[in-house]
DSSP file (Angstrom, degrees, kcal/mol; ACC not computed):
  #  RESIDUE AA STRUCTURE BP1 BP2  ACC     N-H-->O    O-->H-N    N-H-->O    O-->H-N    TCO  KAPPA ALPHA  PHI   PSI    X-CA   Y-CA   Z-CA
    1    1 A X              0   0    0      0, 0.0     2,-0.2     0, 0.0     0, 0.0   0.000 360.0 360.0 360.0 143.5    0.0    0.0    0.0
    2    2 A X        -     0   0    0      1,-0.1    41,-0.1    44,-0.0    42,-0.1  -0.466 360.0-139.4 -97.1 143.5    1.4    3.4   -1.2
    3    3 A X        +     0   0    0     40,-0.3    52,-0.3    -2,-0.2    -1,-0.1   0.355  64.6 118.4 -85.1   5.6    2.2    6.1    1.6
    4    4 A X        -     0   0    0     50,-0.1     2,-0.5     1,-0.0    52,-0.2  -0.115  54.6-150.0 -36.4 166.5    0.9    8.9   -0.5
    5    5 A X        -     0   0    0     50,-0.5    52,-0.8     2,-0.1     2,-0.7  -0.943   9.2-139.9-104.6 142.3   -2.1   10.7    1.2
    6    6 A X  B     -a   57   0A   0     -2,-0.5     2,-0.2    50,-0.2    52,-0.1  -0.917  31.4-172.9-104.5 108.2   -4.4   12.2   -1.1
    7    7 A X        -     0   0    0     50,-1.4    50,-0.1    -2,-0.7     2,-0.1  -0.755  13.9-148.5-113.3 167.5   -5.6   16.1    0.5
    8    8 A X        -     0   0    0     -2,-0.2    55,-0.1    50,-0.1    -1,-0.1  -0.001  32.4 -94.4 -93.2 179.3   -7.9   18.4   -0.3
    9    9 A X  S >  S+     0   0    0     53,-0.2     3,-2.9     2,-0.2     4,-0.4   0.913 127.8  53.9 -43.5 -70.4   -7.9   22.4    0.1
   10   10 A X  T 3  S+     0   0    0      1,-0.3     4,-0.3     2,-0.1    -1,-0.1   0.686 110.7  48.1 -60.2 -27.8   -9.5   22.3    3.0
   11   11 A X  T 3> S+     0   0    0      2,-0.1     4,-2.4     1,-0.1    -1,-0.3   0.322  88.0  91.4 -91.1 -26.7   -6.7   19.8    4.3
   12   12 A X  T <4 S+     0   0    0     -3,-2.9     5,-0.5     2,-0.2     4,-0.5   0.972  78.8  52.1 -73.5 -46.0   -3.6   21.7    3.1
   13   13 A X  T >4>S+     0   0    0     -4,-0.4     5,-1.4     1,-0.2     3,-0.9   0.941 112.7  47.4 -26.2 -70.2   -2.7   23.7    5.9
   14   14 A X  T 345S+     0   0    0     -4,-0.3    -1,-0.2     1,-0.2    -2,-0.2   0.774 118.4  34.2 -44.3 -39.6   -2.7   20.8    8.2
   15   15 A X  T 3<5S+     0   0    0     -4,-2.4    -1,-0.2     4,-0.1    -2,-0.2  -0.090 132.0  16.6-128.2  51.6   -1.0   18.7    6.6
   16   16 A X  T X 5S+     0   0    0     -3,-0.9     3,-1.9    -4,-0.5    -3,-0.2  -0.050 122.9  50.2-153.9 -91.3    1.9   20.7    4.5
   17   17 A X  T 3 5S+     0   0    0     -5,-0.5    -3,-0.1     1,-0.3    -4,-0.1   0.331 123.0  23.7 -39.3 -43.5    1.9   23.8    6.0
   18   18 A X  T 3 <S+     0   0    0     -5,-1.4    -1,-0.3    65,-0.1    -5,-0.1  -0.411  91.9 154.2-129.1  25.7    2.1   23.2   10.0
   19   19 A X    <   -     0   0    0     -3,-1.9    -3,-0.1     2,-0.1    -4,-0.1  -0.182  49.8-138.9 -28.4 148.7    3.9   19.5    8.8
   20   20 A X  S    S+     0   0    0      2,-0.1     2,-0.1    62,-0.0    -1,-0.1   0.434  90.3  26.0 -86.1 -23.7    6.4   18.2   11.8
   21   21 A X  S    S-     0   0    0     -5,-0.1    32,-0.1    61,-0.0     2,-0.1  -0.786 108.1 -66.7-142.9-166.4    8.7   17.3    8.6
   22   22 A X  E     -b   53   0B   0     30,-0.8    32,-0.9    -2,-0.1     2,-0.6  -0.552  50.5-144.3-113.3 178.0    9.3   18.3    5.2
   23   23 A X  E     -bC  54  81B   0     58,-2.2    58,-2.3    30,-0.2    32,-0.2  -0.850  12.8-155.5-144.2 104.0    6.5   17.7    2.8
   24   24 A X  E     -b   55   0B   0     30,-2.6    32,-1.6    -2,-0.6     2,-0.5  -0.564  14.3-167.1 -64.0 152.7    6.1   16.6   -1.5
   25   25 A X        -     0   0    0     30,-0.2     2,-0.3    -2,-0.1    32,-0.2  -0.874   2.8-161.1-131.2 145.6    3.1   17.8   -2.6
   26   26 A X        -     0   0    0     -2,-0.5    32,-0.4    52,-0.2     2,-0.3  -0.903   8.2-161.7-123.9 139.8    2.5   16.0   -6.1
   27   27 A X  B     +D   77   0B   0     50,-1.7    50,-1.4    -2,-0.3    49,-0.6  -0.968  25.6 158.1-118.6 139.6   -0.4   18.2   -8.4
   28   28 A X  B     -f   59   0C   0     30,-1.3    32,-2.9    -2,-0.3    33,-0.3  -0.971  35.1-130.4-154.5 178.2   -1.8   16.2  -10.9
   29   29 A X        -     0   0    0     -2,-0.3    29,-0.1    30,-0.2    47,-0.0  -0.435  19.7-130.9-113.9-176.9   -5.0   15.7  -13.4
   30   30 A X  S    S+     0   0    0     -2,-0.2    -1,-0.2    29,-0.1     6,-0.1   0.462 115.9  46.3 -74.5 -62.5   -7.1   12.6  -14.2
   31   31 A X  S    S+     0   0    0     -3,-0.1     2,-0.7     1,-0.0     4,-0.0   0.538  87.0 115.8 -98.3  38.9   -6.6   13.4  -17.7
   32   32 A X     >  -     0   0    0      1,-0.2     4,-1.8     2,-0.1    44,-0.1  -0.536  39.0-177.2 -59.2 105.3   -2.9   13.9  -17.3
   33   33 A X  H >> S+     0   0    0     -2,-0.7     4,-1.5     1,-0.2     3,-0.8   0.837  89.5  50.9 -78.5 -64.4   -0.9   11.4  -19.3
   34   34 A X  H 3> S+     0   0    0      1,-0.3     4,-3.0     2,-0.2    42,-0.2   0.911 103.8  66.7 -26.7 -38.6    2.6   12.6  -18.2
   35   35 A X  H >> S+     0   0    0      1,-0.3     4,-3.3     2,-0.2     3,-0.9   1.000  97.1  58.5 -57.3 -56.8    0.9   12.3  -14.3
   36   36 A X  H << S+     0   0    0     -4,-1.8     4,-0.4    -3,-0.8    -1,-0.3   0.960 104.7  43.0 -63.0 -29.2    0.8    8.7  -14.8
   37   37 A X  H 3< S+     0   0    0     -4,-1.5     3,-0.3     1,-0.1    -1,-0.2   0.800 115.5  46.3 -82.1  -3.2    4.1    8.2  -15.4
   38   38 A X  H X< S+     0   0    0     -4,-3.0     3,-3.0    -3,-0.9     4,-0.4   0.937 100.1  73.3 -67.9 -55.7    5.5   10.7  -12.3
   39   39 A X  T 3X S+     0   0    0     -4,-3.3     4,-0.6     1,-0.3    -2,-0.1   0.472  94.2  58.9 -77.2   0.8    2.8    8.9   -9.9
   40   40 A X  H 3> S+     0   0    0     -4,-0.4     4,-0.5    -3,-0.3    -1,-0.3   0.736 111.9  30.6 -41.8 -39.6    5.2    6.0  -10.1
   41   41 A X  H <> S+     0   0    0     -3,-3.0     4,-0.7     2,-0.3    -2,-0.2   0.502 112.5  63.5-105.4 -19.7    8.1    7.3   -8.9
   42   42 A X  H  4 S+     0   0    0     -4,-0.4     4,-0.3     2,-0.2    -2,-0.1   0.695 105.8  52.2 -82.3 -25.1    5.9    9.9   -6.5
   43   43 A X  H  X S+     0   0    0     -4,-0.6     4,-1.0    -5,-0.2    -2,-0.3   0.731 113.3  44.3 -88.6 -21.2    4.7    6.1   -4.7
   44   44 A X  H  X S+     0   0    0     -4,-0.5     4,-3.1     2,-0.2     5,-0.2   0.856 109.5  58.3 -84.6 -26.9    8.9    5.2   -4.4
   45   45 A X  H  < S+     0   0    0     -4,-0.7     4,-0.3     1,-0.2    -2,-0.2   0.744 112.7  36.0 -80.5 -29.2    9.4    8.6   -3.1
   46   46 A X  H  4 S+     0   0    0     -4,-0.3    -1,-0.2     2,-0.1    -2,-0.2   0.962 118.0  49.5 -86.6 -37.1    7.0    8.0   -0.3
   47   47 A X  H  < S+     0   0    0     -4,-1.0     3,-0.4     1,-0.2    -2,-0.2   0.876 120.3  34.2 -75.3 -75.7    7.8    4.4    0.4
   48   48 A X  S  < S+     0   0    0     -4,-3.1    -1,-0.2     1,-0.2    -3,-0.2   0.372 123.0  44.0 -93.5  11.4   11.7    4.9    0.6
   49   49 A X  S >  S+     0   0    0     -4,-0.3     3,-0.8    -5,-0.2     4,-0.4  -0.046  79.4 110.9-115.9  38.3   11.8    8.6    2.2
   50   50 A X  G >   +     0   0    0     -3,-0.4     3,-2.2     1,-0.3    -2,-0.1   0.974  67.2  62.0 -77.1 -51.4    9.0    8.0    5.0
   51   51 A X  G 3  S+     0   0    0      1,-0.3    -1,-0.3     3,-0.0     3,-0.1   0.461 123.5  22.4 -67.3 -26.8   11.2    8.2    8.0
   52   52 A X  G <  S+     0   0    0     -3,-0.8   -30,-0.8     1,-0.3    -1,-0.3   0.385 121.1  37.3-144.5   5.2   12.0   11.9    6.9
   53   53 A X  E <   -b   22   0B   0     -3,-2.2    -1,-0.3    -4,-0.4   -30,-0.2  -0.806  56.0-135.4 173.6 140.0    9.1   13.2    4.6
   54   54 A X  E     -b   23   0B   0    -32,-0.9   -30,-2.6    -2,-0.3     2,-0.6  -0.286  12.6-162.9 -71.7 142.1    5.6   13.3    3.8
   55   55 A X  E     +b   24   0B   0    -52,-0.3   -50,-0.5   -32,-0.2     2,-0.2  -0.853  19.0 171.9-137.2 104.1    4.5   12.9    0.1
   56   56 A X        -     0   0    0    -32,-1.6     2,-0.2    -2,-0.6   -50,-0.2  -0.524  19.1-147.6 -95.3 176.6    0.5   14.2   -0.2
   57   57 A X  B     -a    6   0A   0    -52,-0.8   -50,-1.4    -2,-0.2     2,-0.4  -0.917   5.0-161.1-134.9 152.7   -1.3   14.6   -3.9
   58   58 A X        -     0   0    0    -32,-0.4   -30,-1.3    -2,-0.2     2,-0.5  -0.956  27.0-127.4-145.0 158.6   -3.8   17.3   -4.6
   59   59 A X  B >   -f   28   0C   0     -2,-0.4     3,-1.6   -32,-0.2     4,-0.3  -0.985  29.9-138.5-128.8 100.8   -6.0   16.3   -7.9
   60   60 A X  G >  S+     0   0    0    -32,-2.9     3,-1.3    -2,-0.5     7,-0.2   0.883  90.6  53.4 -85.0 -50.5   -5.0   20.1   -9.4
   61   61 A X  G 3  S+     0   0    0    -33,-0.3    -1,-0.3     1,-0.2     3,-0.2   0.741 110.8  44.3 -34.5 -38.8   -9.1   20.7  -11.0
   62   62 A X  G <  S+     0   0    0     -3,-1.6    -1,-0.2     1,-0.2   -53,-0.2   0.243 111.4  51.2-114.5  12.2  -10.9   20.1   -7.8
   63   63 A X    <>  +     0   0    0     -3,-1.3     4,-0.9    -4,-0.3    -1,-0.2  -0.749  59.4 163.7-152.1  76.3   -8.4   22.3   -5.1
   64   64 A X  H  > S+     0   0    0     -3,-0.2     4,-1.9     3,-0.2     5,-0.1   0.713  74.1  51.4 -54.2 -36.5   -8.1   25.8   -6.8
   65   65 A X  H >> S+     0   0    0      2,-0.2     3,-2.0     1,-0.2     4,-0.7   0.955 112.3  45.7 -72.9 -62.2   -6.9   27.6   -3.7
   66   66 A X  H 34 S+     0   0    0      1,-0.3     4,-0.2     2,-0.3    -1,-0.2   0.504 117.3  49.9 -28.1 -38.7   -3.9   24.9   -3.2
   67   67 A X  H 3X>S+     0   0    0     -4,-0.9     4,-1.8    -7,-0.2     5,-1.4   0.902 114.4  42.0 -63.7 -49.7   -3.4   25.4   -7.0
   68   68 A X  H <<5S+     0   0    0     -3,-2.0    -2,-0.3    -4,-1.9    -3,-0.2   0.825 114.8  44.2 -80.8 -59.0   -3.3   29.0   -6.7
   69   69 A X  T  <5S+     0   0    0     -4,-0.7    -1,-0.2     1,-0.2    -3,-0.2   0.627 112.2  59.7 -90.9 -22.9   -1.1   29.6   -3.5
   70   70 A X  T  45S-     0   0    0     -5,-0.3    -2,-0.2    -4,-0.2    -1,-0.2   0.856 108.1-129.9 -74.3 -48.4    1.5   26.7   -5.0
   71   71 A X  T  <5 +     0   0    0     -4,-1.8     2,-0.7     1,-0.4    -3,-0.2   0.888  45.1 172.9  97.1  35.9    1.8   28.8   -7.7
   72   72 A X      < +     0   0    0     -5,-1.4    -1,-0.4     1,-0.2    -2,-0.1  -0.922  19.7 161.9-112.6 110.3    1.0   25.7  -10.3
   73   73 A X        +     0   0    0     -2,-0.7     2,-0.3     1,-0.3    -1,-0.2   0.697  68.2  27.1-111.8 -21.5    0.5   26.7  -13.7
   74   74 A X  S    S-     0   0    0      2,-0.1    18,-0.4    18,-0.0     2,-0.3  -0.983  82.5 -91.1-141.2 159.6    1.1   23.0  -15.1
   75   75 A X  S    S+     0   0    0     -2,-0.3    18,-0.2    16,-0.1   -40,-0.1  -0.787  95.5  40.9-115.7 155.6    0.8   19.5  -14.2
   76   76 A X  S    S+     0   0    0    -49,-0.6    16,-3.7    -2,-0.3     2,-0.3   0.390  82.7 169.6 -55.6 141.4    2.5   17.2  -12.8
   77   77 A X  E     -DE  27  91B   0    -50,-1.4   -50,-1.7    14,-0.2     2,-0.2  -0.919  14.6-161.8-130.3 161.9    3.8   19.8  -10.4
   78   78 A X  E     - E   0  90B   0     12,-2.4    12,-0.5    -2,-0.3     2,-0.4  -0.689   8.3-175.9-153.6  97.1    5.9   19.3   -7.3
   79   79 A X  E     - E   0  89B   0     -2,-0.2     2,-0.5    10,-0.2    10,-0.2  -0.946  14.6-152.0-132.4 175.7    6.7   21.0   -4.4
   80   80 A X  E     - E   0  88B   0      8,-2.0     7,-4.6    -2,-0.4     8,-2.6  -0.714  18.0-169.8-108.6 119.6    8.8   20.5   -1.4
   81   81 A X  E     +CE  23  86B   0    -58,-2.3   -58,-2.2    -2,-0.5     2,-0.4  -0.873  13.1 169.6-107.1 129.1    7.8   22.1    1.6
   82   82 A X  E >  S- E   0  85B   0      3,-1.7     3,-2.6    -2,-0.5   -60,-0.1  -0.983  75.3  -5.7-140.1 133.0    9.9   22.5    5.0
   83   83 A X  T 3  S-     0   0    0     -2,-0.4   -65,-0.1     1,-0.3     3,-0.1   0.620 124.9 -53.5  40.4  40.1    8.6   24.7    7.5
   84   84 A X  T 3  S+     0   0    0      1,-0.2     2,-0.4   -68,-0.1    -1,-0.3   0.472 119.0 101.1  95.6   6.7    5.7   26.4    6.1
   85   85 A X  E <  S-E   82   0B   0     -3,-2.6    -3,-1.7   -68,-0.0     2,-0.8  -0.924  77.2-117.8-143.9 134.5    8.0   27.4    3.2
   86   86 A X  E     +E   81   0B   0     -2,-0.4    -5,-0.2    -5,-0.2     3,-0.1  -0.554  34.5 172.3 -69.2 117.7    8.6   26.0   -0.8
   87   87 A X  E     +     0   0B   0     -7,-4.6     2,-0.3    -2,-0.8    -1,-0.2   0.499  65.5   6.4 -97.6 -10.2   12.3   24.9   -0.7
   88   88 A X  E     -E   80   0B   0     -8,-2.6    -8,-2.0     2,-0.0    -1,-0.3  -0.947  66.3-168.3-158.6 155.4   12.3   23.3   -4.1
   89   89 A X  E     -E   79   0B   0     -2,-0.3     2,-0.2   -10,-0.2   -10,-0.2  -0.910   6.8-177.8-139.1-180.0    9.9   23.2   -6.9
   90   90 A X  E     -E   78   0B   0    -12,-0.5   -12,-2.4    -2,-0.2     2,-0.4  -0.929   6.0-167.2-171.2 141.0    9.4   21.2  -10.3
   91   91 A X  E     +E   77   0B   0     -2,-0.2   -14,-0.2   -14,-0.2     2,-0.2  -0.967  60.1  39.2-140.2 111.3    6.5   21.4  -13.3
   92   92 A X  S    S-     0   0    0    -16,-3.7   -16,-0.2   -18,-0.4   -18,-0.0  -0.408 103.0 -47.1 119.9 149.0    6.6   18.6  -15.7
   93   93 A X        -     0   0    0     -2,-0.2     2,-0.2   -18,-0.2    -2,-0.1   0.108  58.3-167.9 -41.5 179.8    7.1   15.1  -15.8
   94   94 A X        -     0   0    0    -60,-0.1   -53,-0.2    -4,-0.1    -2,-0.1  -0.729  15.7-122.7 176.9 120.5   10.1   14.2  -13.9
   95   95 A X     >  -     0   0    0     -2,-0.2     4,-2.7     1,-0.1     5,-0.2  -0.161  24.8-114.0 -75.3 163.2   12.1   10.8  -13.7
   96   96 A X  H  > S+     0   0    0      1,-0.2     4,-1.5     2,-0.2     5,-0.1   0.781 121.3  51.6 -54.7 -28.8   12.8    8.7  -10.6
   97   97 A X  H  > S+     0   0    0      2,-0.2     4,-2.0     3,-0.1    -1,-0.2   0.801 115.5  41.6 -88.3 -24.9   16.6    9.3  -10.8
   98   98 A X  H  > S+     0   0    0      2,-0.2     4,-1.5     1,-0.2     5,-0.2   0.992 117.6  51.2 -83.3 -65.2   15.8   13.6  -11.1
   99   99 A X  H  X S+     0   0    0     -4,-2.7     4,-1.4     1,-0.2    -2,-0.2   0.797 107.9  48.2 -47.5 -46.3   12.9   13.1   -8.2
  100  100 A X  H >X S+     0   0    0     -4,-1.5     4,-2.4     1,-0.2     3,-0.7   0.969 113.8  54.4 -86.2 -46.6   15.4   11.1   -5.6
  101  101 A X  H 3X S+     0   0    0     -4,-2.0     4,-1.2     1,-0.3    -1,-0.2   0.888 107.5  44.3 -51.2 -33.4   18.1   14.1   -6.3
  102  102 A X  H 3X S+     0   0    0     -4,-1.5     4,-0.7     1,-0.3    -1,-0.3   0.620 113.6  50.6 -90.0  -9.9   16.2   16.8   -5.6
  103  103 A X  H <X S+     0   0    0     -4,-1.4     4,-0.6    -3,-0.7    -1,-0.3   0.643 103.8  59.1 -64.1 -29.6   15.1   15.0   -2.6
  104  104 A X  H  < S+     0   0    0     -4,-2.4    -2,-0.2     2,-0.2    -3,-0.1   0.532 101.0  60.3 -62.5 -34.8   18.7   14.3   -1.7
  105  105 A X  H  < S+     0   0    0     -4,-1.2    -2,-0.1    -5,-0.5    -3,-0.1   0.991 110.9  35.4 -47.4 -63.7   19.2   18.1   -1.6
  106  106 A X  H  <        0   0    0     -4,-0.7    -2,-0.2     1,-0.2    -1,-0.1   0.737 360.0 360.0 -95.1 -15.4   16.8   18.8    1.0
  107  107 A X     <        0   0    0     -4,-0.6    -1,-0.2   -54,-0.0    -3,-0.1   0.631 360.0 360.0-109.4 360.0   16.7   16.0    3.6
């Protein structure tokens, strides 16, 4: 079973903002092709970083504010949040080996 969480709007604050650690957000579509081939690599990213970071999803159509304050103009989008604050971001597909570096950066 994948360690992703799936939030809402209503839900972001709580669990990205005011996080205890630091925090992927994946934005994606339903009809996103590129999104299916990230959401692999978004389920290894939760899996083998749990111990040090949270990996949520927001479904980018149905969470406008979450879209809007992220600052997400296309999907897949990605960012990594530590302490209430974006420390890295990424728009566009994005391979496993790309994802785990820029994950290697920050934790």
């Amino acid at each position: 079973m994948s360690k992703v969480i799936e939030i809402e709007d209503k839900e972001f604050e709580r669990e990205v903002l005011t996080a205890d650690k630091t925090v992927l957000v994946y934005f994606w579509a339903d009809w996103c092709g590129p999104c299916r081939l990230v959401a692999p690599s978004i389920n290894w990213a939760a899996d083998n970083y749990s111990d040090r970071l949270k990996v949520v999803k927001l479904e980018m159509d149905t969470n406008p504010e979450s879209v809007a304050k992220c600052k997400v103009e296309g999907v897949p989008a990605l960012r990594l949040f530590k302490d209430d604050s974006v420390i890295s971001s990424h728009e566009g597909a994005i391979g496993k080996q790309q994802l785990q570096t820029m994950l290697e950066k920050h934790l």
